[in-house]
Backbone bond lengths (Angstrom), bond angles and torsions (degrees), N, CA, C in turn:
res aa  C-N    CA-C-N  psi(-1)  N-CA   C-N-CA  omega(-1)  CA-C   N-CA-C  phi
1 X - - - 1.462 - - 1.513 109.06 -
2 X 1.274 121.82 125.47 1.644 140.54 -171.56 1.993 91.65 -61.29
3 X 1.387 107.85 134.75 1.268 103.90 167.35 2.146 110.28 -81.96
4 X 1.516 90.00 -149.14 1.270 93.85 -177.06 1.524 105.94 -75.56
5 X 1.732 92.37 151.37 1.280 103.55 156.84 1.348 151.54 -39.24
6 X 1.076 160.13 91.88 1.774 143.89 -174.94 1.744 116.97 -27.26
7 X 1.122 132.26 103.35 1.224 149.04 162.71 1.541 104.61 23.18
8 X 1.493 108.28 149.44 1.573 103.04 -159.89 1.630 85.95 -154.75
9 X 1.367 119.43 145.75 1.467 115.39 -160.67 1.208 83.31 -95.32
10 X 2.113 150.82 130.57 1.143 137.49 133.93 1.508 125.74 -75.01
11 X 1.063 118.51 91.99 1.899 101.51 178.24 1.471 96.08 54.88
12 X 1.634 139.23 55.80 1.347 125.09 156.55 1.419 113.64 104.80
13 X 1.687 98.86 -20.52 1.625 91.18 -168.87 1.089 100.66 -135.81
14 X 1.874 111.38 121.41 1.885 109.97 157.91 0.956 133.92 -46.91
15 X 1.586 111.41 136.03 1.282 117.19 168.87 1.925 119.24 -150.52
16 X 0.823 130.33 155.95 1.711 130.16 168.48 1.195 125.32 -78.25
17 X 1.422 127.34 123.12 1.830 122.16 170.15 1.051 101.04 -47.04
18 X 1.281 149.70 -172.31 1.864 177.38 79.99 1.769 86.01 -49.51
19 X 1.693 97.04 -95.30 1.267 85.14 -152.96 1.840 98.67 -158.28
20 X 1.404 115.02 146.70 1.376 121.33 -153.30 1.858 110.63 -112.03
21 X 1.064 119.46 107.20 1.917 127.00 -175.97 1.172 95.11 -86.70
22 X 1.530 136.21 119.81 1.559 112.36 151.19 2.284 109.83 -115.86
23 X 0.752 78.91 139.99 1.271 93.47 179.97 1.623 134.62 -122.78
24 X 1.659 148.12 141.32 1.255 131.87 173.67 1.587 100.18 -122.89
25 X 1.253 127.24 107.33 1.504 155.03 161.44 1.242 96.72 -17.74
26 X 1.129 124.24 -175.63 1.694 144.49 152.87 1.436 121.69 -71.82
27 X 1.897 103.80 -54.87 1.301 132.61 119.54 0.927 161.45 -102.71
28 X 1.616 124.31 171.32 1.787 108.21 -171.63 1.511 101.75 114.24
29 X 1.044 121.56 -62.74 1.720 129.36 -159.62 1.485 114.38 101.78
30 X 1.295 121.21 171.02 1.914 112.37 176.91 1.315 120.80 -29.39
31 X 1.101 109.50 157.85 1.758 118.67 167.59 1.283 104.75 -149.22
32 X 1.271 117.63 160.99 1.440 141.72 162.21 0.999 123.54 -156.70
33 X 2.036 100.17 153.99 1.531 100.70 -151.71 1.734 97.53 -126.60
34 X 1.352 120.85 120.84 1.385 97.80 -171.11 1.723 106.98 -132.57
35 X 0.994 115.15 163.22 1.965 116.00 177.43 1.114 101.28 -142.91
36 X 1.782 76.81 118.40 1.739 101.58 177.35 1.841 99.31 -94.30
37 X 1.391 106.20 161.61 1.639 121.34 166.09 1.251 106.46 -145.85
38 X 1.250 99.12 133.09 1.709 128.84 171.18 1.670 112.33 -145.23
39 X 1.722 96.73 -152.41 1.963 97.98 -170.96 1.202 98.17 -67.80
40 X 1.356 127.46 155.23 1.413 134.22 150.51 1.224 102.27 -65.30
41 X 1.300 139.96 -61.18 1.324 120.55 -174.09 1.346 118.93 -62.71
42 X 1.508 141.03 3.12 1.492 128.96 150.12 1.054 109.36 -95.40
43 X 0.956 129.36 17.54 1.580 117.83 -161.35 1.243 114.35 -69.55
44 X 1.577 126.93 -10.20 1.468 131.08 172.40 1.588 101.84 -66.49
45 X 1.572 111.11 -43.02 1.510 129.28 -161.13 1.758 92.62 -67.09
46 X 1.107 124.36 -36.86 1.722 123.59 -177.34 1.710 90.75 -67.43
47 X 1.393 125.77 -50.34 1.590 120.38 -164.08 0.980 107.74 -41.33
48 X 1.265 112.14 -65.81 1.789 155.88 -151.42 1.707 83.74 -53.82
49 X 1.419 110.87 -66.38 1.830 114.78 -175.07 1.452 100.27 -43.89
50 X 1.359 112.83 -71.49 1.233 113.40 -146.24 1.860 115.74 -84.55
51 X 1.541 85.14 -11.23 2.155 69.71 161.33 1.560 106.78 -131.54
52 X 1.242 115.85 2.88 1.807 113.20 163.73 1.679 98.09 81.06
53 X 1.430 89.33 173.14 2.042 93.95 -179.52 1.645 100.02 -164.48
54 X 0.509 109.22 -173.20 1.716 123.56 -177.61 1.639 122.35 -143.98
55 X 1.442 114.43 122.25 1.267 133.16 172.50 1.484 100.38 -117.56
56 X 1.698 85.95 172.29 1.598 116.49 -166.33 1.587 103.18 -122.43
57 X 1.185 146.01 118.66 1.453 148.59 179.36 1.531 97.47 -112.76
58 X 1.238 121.69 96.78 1.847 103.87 -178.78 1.580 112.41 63.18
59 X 1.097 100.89 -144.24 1.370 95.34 -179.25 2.069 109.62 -101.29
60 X 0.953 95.39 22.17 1.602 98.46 176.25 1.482 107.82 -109.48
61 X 1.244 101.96 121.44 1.822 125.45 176.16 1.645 125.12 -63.49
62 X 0.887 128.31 120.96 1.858 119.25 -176.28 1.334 86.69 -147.49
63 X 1.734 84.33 125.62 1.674 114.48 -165.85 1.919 84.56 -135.90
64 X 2.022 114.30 116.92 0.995 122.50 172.76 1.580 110.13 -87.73
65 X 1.150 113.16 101.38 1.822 116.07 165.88 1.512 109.72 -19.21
66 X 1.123 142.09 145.04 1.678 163.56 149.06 1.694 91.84 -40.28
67 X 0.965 107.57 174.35 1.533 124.03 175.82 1.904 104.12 -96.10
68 X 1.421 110.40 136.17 1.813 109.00 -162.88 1.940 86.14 -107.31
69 X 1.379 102.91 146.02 1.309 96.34 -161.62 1.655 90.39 -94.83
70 X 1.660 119.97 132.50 1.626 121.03 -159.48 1.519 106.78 -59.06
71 X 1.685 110.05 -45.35 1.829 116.91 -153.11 2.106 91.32 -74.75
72 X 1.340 129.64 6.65 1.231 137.57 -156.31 1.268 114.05 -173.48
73 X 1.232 134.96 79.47 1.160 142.00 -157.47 1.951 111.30 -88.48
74 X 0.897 78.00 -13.79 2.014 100.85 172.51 1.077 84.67 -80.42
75 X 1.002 167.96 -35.52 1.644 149.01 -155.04 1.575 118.02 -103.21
76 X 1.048 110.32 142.74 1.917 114.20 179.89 1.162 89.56 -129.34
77 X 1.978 93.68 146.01 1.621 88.28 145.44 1.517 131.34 -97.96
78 X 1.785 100.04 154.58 1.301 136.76 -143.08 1.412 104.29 -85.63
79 X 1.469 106.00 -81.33 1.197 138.17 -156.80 1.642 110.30 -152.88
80 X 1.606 94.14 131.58 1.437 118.70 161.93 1.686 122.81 -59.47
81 X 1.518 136.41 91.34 1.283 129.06 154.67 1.616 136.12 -36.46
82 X 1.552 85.39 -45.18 1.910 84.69 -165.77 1.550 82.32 -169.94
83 X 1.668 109.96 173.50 1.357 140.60 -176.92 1.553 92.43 -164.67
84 X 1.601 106.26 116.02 1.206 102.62 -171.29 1.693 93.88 -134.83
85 X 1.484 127.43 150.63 1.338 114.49 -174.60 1.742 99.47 -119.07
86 X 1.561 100.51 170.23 1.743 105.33 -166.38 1.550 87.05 -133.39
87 X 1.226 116.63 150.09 1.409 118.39 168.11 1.442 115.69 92.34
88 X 0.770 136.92 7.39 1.590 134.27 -143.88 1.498 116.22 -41.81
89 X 1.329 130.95 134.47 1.502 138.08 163.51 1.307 126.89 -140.57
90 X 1.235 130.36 158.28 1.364 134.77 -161.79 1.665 101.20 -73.64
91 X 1.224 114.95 169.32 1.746 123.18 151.24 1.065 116.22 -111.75
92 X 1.200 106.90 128.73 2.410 105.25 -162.33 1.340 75.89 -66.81
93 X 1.666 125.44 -55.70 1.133 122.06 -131.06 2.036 113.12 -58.40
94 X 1.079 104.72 -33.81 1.597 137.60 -160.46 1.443 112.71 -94.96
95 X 1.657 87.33 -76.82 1.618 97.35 171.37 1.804 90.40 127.85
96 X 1.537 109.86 -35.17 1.245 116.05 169.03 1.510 129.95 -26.56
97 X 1.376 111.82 144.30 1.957 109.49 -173.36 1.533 92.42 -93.31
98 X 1.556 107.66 127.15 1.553 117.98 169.82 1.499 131.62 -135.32
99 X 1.015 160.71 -118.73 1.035 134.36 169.67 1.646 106.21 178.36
100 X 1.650 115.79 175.75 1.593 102.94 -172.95 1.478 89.25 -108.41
101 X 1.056 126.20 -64.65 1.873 112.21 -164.07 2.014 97.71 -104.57
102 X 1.554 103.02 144.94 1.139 113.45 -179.93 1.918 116.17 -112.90
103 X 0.682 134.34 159.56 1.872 124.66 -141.53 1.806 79.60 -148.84
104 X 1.561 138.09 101.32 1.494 133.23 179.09 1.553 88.00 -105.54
105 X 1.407 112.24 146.57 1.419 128.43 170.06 1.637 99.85 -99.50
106 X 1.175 115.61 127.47 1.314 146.24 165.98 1.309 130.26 -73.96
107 X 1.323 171.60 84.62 1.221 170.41 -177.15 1.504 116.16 -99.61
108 X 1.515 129.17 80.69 1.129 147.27 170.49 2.055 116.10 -62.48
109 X 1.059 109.34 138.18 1.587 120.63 -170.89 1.404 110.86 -173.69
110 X 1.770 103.14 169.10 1.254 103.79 -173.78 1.756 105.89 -81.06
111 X 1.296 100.87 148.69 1.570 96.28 -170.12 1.821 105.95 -86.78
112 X 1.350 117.28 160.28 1.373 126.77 173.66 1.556 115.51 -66.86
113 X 1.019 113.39 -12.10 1.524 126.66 -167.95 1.296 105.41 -163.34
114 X 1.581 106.29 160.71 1.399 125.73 -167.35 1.629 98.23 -93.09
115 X 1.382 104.76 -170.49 1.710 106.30 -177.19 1.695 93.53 -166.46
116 X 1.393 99.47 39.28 1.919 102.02 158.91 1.503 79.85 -170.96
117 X 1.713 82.11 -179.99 2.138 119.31 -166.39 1.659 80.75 -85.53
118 X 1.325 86.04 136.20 1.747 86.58 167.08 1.076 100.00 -160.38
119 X 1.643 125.42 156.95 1.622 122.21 -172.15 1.395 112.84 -69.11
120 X 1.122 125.16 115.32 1.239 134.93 140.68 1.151 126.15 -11.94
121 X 1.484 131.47 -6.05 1.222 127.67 153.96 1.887 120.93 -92.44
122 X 1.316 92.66 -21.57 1.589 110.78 -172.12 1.536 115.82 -55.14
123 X 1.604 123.92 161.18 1.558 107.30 163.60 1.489 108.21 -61.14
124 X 1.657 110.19 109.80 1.581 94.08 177.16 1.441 80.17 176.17
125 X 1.651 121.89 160.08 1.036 117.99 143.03 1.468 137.36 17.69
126 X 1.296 139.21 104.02 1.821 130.75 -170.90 1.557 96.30 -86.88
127 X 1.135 147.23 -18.80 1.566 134.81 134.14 1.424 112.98 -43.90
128 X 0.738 121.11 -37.24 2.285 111.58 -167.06 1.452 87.05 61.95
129 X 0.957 151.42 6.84 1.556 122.91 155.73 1.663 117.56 -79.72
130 X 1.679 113.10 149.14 1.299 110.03 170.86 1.792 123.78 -69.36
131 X 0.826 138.79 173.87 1.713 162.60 146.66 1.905 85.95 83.18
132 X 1.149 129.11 26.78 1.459 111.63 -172.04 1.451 91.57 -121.53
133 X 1.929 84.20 169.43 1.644 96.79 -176.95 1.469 98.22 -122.14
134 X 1.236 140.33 143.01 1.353 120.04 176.95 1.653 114.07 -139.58
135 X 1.339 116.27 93.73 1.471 121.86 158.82 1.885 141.52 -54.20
136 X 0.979 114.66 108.37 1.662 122.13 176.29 1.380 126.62 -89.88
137 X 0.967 119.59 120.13 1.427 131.22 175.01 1.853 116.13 -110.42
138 X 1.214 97.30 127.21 1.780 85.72 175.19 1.612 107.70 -122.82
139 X 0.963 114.30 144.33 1.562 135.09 -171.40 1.265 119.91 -157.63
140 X 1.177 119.08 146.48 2.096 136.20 148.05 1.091 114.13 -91.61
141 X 1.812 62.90 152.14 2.012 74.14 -171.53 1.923 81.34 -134.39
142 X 1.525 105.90 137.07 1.998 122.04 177.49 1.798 84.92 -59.31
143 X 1.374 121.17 150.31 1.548 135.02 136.60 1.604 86.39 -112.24
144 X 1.701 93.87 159.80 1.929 100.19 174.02 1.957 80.13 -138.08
145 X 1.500 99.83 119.49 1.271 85.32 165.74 1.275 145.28 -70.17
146 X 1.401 147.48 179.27 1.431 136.83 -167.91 1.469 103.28 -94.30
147 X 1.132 111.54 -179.50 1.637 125.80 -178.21 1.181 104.36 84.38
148 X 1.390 118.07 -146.00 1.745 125.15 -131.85 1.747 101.62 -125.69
149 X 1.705 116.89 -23.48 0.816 138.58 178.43 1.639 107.80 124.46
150 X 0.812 121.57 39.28 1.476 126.21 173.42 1.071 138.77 -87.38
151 X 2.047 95.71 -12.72 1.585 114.69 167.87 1.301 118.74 -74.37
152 X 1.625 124.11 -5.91 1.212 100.02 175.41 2.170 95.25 -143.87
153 X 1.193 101.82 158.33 1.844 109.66 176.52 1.527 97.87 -137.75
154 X 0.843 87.27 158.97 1.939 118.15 -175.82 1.775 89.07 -57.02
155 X 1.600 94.03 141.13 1.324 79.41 163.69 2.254 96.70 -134.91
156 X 1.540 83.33 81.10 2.106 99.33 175.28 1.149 100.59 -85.85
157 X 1.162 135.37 100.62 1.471 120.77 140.04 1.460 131.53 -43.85
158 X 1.561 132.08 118.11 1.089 122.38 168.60 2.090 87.53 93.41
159 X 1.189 121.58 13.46 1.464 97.93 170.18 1.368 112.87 -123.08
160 X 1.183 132.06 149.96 1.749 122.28 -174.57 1.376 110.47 -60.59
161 X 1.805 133.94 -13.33 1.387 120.82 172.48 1.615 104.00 -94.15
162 X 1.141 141.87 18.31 1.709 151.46 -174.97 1.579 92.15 -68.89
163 X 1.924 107.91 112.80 1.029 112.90 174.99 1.376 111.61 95.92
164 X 1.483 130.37 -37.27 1.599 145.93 173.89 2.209 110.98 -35.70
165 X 0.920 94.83 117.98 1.313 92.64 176.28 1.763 113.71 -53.84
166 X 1.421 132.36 139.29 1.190 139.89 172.67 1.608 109.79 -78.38
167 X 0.929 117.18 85.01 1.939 120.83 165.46 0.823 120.19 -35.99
168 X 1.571 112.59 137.90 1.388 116.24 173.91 1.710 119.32 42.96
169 X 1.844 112.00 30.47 1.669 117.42 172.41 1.422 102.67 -38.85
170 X 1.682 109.97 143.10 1.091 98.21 154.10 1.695 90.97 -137.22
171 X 1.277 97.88 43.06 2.130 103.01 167.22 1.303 113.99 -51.94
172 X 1.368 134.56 152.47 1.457 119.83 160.12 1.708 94.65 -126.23
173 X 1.364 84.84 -174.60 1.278 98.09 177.74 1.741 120.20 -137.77
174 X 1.349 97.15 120.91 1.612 85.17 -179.82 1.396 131.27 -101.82
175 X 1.498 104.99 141.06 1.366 118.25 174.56 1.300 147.71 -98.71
176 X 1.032 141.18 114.10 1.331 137.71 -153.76 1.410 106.40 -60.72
177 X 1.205 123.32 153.61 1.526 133.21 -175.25 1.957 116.87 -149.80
178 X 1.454 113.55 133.32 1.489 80.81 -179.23 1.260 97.56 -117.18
179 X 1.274 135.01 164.98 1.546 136.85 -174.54 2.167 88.97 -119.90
180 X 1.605 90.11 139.24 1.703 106.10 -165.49 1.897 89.97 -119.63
181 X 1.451 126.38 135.32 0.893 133.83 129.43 1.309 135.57 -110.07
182 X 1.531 117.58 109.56 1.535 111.27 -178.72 1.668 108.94 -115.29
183 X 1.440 103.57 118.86 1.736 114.89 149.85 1.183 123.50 -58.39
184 X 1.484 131.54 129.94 0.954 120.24 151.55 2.017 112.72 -101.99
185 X 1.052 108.10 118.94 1.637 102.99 -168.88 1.649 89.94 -100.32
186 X 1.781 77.81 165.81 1.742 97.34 -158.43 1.545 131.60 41.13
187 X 1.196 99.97 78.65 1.487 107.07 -165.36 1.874 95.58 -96.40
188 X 0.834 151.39 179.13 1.383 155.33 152.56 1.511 109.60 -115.91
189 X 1.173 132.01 1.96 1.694 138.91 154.30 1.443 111.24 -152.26
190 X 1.127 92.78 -167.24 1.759 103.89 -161.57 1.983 83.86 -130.40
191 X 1.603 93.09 127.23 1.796 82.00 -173.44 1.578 107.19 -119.64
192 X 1.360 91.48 78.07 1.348 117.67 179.95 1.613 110.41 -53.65
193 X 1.602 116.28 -60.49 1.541 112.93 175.74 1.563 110.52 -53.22
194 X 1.288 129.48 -40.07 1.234 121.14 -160.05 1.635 105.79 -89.69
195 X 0.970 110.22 -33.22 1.541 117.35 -172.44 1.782 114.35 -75.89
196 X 2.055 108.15 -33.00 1.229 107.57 172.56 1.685 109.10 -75.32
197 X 1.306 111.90 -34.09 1.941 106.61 164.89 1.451 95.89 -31.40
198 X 0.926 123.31 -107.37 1.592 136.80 -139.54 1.208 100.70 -77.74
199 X 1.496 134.77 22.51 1.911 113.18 157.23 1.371 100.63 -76.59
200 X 1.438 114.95 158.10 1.256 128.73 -163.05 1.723 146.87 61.11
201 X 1.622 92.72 8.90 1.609 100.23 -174.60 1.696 86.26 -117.29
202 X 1.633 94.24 172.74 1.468 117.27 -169.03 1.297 97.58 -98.26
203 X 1.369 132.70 169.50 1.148 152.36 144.04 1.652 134.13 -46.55
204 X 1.375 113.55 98.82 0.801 142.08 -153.73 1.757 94.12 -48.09
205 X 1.252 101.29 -70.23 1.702 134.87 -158.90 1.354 92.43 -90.05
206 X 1.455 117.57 162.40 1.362 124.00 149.70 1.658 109.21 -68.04
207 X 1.834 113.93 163.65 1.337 96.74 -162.23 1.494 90.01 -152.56
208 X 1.702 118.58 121.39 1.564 101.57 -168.36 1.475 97.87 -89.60
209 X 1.694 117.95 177.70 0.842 118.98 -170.82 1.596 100.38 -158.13
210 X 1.261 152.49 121.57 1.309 147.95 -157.63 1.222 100.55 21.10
211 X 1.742 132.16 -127.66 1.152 133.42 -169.54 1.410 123.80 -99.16
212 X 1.626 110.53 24.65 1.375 139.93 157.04 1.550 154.77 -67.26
213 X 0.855 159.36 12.16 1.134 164.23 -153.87 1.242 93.52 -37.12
214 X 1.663 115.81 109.28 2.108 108.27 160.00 1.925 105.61 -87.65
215 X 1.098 86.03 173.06 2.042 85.60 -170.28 1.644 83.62 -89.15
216 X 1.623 116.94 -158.50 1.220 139.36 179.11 1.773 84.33 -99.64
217 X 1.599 80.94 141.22 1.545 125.80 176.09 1.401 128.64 63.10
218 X 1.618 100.16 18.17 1.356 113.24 -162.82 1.881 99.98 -102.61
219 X 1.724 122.87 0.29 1.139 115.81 178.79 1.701 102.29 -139.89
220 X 1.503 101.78 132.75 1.358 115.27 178.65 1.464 139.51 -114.48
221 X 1.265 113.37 107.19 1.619 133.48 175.35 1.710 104.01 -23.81
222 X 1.219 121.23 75.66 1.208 112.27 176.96 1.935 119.38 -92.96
223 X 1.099 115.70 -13.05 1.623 104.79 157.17 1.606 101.53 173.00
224 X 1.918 100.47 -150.15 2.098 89.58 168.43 1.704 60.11 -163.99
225 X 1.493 93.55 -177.62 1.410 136.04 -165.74 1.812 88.16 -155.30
226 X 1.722 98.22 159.85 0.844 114.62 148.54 1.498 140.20 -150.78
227 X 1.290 141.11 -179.16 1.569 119.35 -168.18 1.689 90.76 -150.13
228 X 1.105 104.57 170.90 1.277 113.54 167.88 1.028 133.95 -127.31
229 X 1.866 123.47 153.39 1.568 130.46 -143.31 1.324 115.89 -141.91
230 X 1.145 136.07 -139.75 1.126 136.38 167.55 1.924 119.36 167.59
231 X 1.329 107.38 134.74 1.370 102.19 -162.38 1.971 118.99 -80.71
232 X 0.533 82.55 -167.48 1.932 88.52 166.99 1.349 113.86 -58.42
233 X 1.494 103.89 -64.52 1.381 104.78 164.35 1.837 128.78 -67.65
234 X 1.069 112.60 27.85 1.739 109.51 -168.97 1.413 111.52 50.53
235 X 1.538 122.42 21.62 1.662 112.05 153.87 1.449 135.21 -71.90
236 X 1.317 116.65 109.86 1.704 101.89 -175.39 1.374 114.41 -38.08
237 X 1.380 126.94 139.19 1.209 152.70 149.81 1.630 136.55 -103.06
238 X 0.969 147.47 -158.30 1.320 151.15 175.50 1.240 119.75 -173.18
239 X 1.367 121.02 135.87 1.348 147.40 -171.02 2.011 98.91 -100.12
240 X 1.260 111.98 89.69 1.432 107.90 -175.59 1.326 101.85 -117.85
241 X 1.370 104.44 121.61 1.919 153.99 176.64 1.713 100.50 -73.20
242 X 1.166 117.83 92.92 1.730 129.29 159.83 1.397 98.24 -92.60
243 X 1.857 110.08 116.01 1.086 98.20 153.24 1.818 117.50 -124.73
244 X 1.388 96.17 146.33 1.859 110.88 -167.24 1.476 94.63 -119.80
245 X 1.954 112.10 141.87 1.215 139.36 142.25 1.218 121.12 -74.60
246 X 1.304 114.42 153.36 1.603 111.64 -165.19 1.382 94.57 -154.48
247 X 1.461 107.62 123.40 1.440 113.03 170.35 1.561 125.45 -94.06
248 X 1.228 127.33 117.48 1.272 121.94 170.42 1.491 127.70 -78.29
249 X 1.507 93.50 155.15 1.668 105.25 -174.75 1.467 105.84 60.04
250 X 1.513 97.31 60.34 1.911 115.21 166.42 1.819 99.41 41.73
251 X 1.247 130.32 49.54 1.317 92.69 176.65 1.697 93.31 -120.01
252 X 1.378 96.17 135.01 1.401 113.64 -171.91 1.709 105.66 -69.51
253 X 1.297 100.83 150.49 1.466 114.98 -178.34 1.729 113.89 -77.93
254 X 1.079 115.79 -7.88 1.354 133.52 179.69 1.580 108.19 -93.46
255 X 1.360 116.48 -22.98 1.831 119.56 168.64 1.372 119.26 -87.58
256 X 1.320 117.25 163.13 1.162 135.58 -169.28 1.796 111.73 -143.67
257 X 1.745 113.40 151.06 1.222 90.87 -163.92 1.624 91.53 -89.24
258 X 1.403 108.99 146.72 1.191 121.11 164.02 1.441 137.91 -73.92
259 X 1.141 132.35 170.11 1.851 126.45 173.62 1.442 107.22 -51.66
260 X 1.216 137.65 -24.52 1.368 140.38 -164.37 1.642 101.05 -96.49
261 X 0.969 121.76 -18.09 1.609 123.05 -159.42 1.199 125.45 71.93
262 X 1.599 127.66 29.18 1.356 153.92 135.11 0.898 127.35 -74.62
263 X 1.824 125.89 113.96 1.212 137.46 153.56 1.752 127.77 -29.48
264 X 1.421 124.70 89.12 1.722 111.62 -143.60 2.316 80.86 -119.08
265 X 1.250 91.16 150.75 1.706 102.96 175.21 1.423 92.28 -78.31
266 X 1.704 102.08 152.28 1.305 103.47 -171.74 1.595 87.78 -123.89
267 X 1.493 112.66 -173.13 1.661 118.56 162.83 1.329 112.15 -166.14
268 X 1.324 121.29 155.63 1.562 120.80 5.96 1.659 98.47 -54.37
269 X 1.589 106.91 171.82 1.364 108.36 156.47 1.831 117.59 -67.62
270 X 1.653 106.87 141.67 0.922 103.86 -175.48 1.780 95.34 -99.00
271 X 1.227 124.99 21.11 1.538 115.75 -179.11 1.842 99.35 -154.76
272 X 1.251 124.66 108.90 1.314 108.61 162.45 1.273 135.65 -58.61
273 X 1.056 118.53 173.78 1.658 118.37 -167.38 1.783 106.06 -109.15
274 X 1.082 134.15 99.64 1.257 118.39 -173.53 1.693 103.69 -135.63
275 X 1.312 117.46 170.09 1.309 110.01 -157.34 1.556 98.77 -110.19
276 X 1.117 115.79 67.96 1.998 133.63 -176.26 1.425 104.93 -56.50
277 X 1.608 110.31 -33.48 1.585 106.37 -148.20 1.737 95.24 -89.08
278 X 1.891 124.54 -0.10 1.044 117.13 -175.36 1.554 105.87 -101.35
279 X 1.571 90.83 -38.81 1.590 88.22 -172.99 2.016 110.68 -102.53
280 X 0.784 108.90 24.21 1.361 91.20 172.08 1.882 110.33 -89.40
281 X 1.113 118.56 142.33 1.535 101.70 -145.78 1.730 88.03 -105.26
């Protein structure tokens, strides 16, 4: 049996193959399974490389990428198998059982999320933002317009009410709507000040979205949630839930349907316009 490999750069830090499984599931897509060995006493420092963690410097975020597996560049690592030690020796210092070389099992897969900007039209993410997850829902919702029924008349050809206003309509009309959930995973805070600013305003900018472009004011900051996580290193993290309304067929969140059955701007605005979809972090 071939020993270890010759030194292999992980994210900064040497280490030796053992030995490499690759496999393709039923589901999931490829995987691979690999065990690295290095010091036991870094052996946190091999984790740390190979699945990344996230800190907070001020208010600026640094999120370290997982280790990308080279022969498969679609693949991250996932998940930790095992930490197994060779050699075994005492710690004067402790008294603790420790060891000289440490052997980590690796589990490589396709990741749930991306970890760069990428177009929003691409296979990837329908945000193009990195570390997020983003769910779509499409639905109607009835409007019934206001007034007496004057927004809508028969349309009979050839009958004496052809053209006649409909009394007392109570037709609606439905509109398409899409409902947006975006994660942001591994957060290093919860951005409560910045995120309660902008619930309830529209979209400043136009804002693409898979093979979408919505105009301005047609998508709305409706709140976040949050959950809790934890990094490579056991640093708390957060799993933070943006959720946005989205109006279809450009109709701005600031209109209302009118007596005519036109979407008309109203005022004051009942939603400001602010640019959420750049800065919410």
């Amino acid at each position: 049996m071939a020993g270890p490999s010759p030194l292999v750069n992980v994210n900064g830090i040497q280490a030796s193959i053992v030995s490499v499984r690759e496999a393709w599931p039923e589901q999931g897509g490829p995987t691979a399974d690999v065990v690295f060995q290095g010091s036991w006493d870094l052996r946190y420092n091999l984790v740390k490389a190979i699945f990344g963690y996230a800190s907070l410097n001020g208010s600026t975020i640094y999120r370290q990428t997982p280790y990308q597996y080279p022969p498969s560049p679609n693949l991250w690592a996932r998940s930790l198998t095992s930490i197994e030690g060779i050699g075994p020796r005492t710690n004067q210092a402790t008294g603790w059982l420790g060891y000289k070389i440490c052997q980590i099992g690796v589990h490589f897969a396709v990741p749930p999320f991306g970890f760069n900007v990428e177009s929003p039209q691409a296979q990837n993410d329908p945000s193009g933002q990195p570390w997020t997850t983003t769910k779509i829902k499409g639905s109607g919702e009835v409007f019934t317009p206001p007034g007496t029924g004057s927004t809508f008349s028969w349309n009979a050809a050839g009958k004496t009410y052809n053209n006649a206003p409909i009394p007392n309509s109570t037709i609606g009309v439905l509109f398409p709507r899409v409902e947006i959930s975006m994660t942001r995973h591994w957060m290093p805070f919860i951005p409560v000040l910045t995120a309660s600013t902008y619930i309830g305003s529209a979209n400043l900018n136009p804002v693409e979205m898979g093979n979408q472009l919505f105009a301005k004011g047609t998508i709305l900051f409706g709140g976040f949630n949050s959950s809790e996580s934890a990094d490579t290193l056991g640093n708390l993290v957060w799993e933070i839930e943006y959720t946005i309304l989205v109006n279809q067929n450009d109709r701005d969140w600031n209109s209302y349907l009118a007596p005519d059955g036109t979407y008309q701007l109203v005022q004051p605005l009942p939603f400001q316009y602010l640019d959420f979809w750049a800065n919410l972090p």
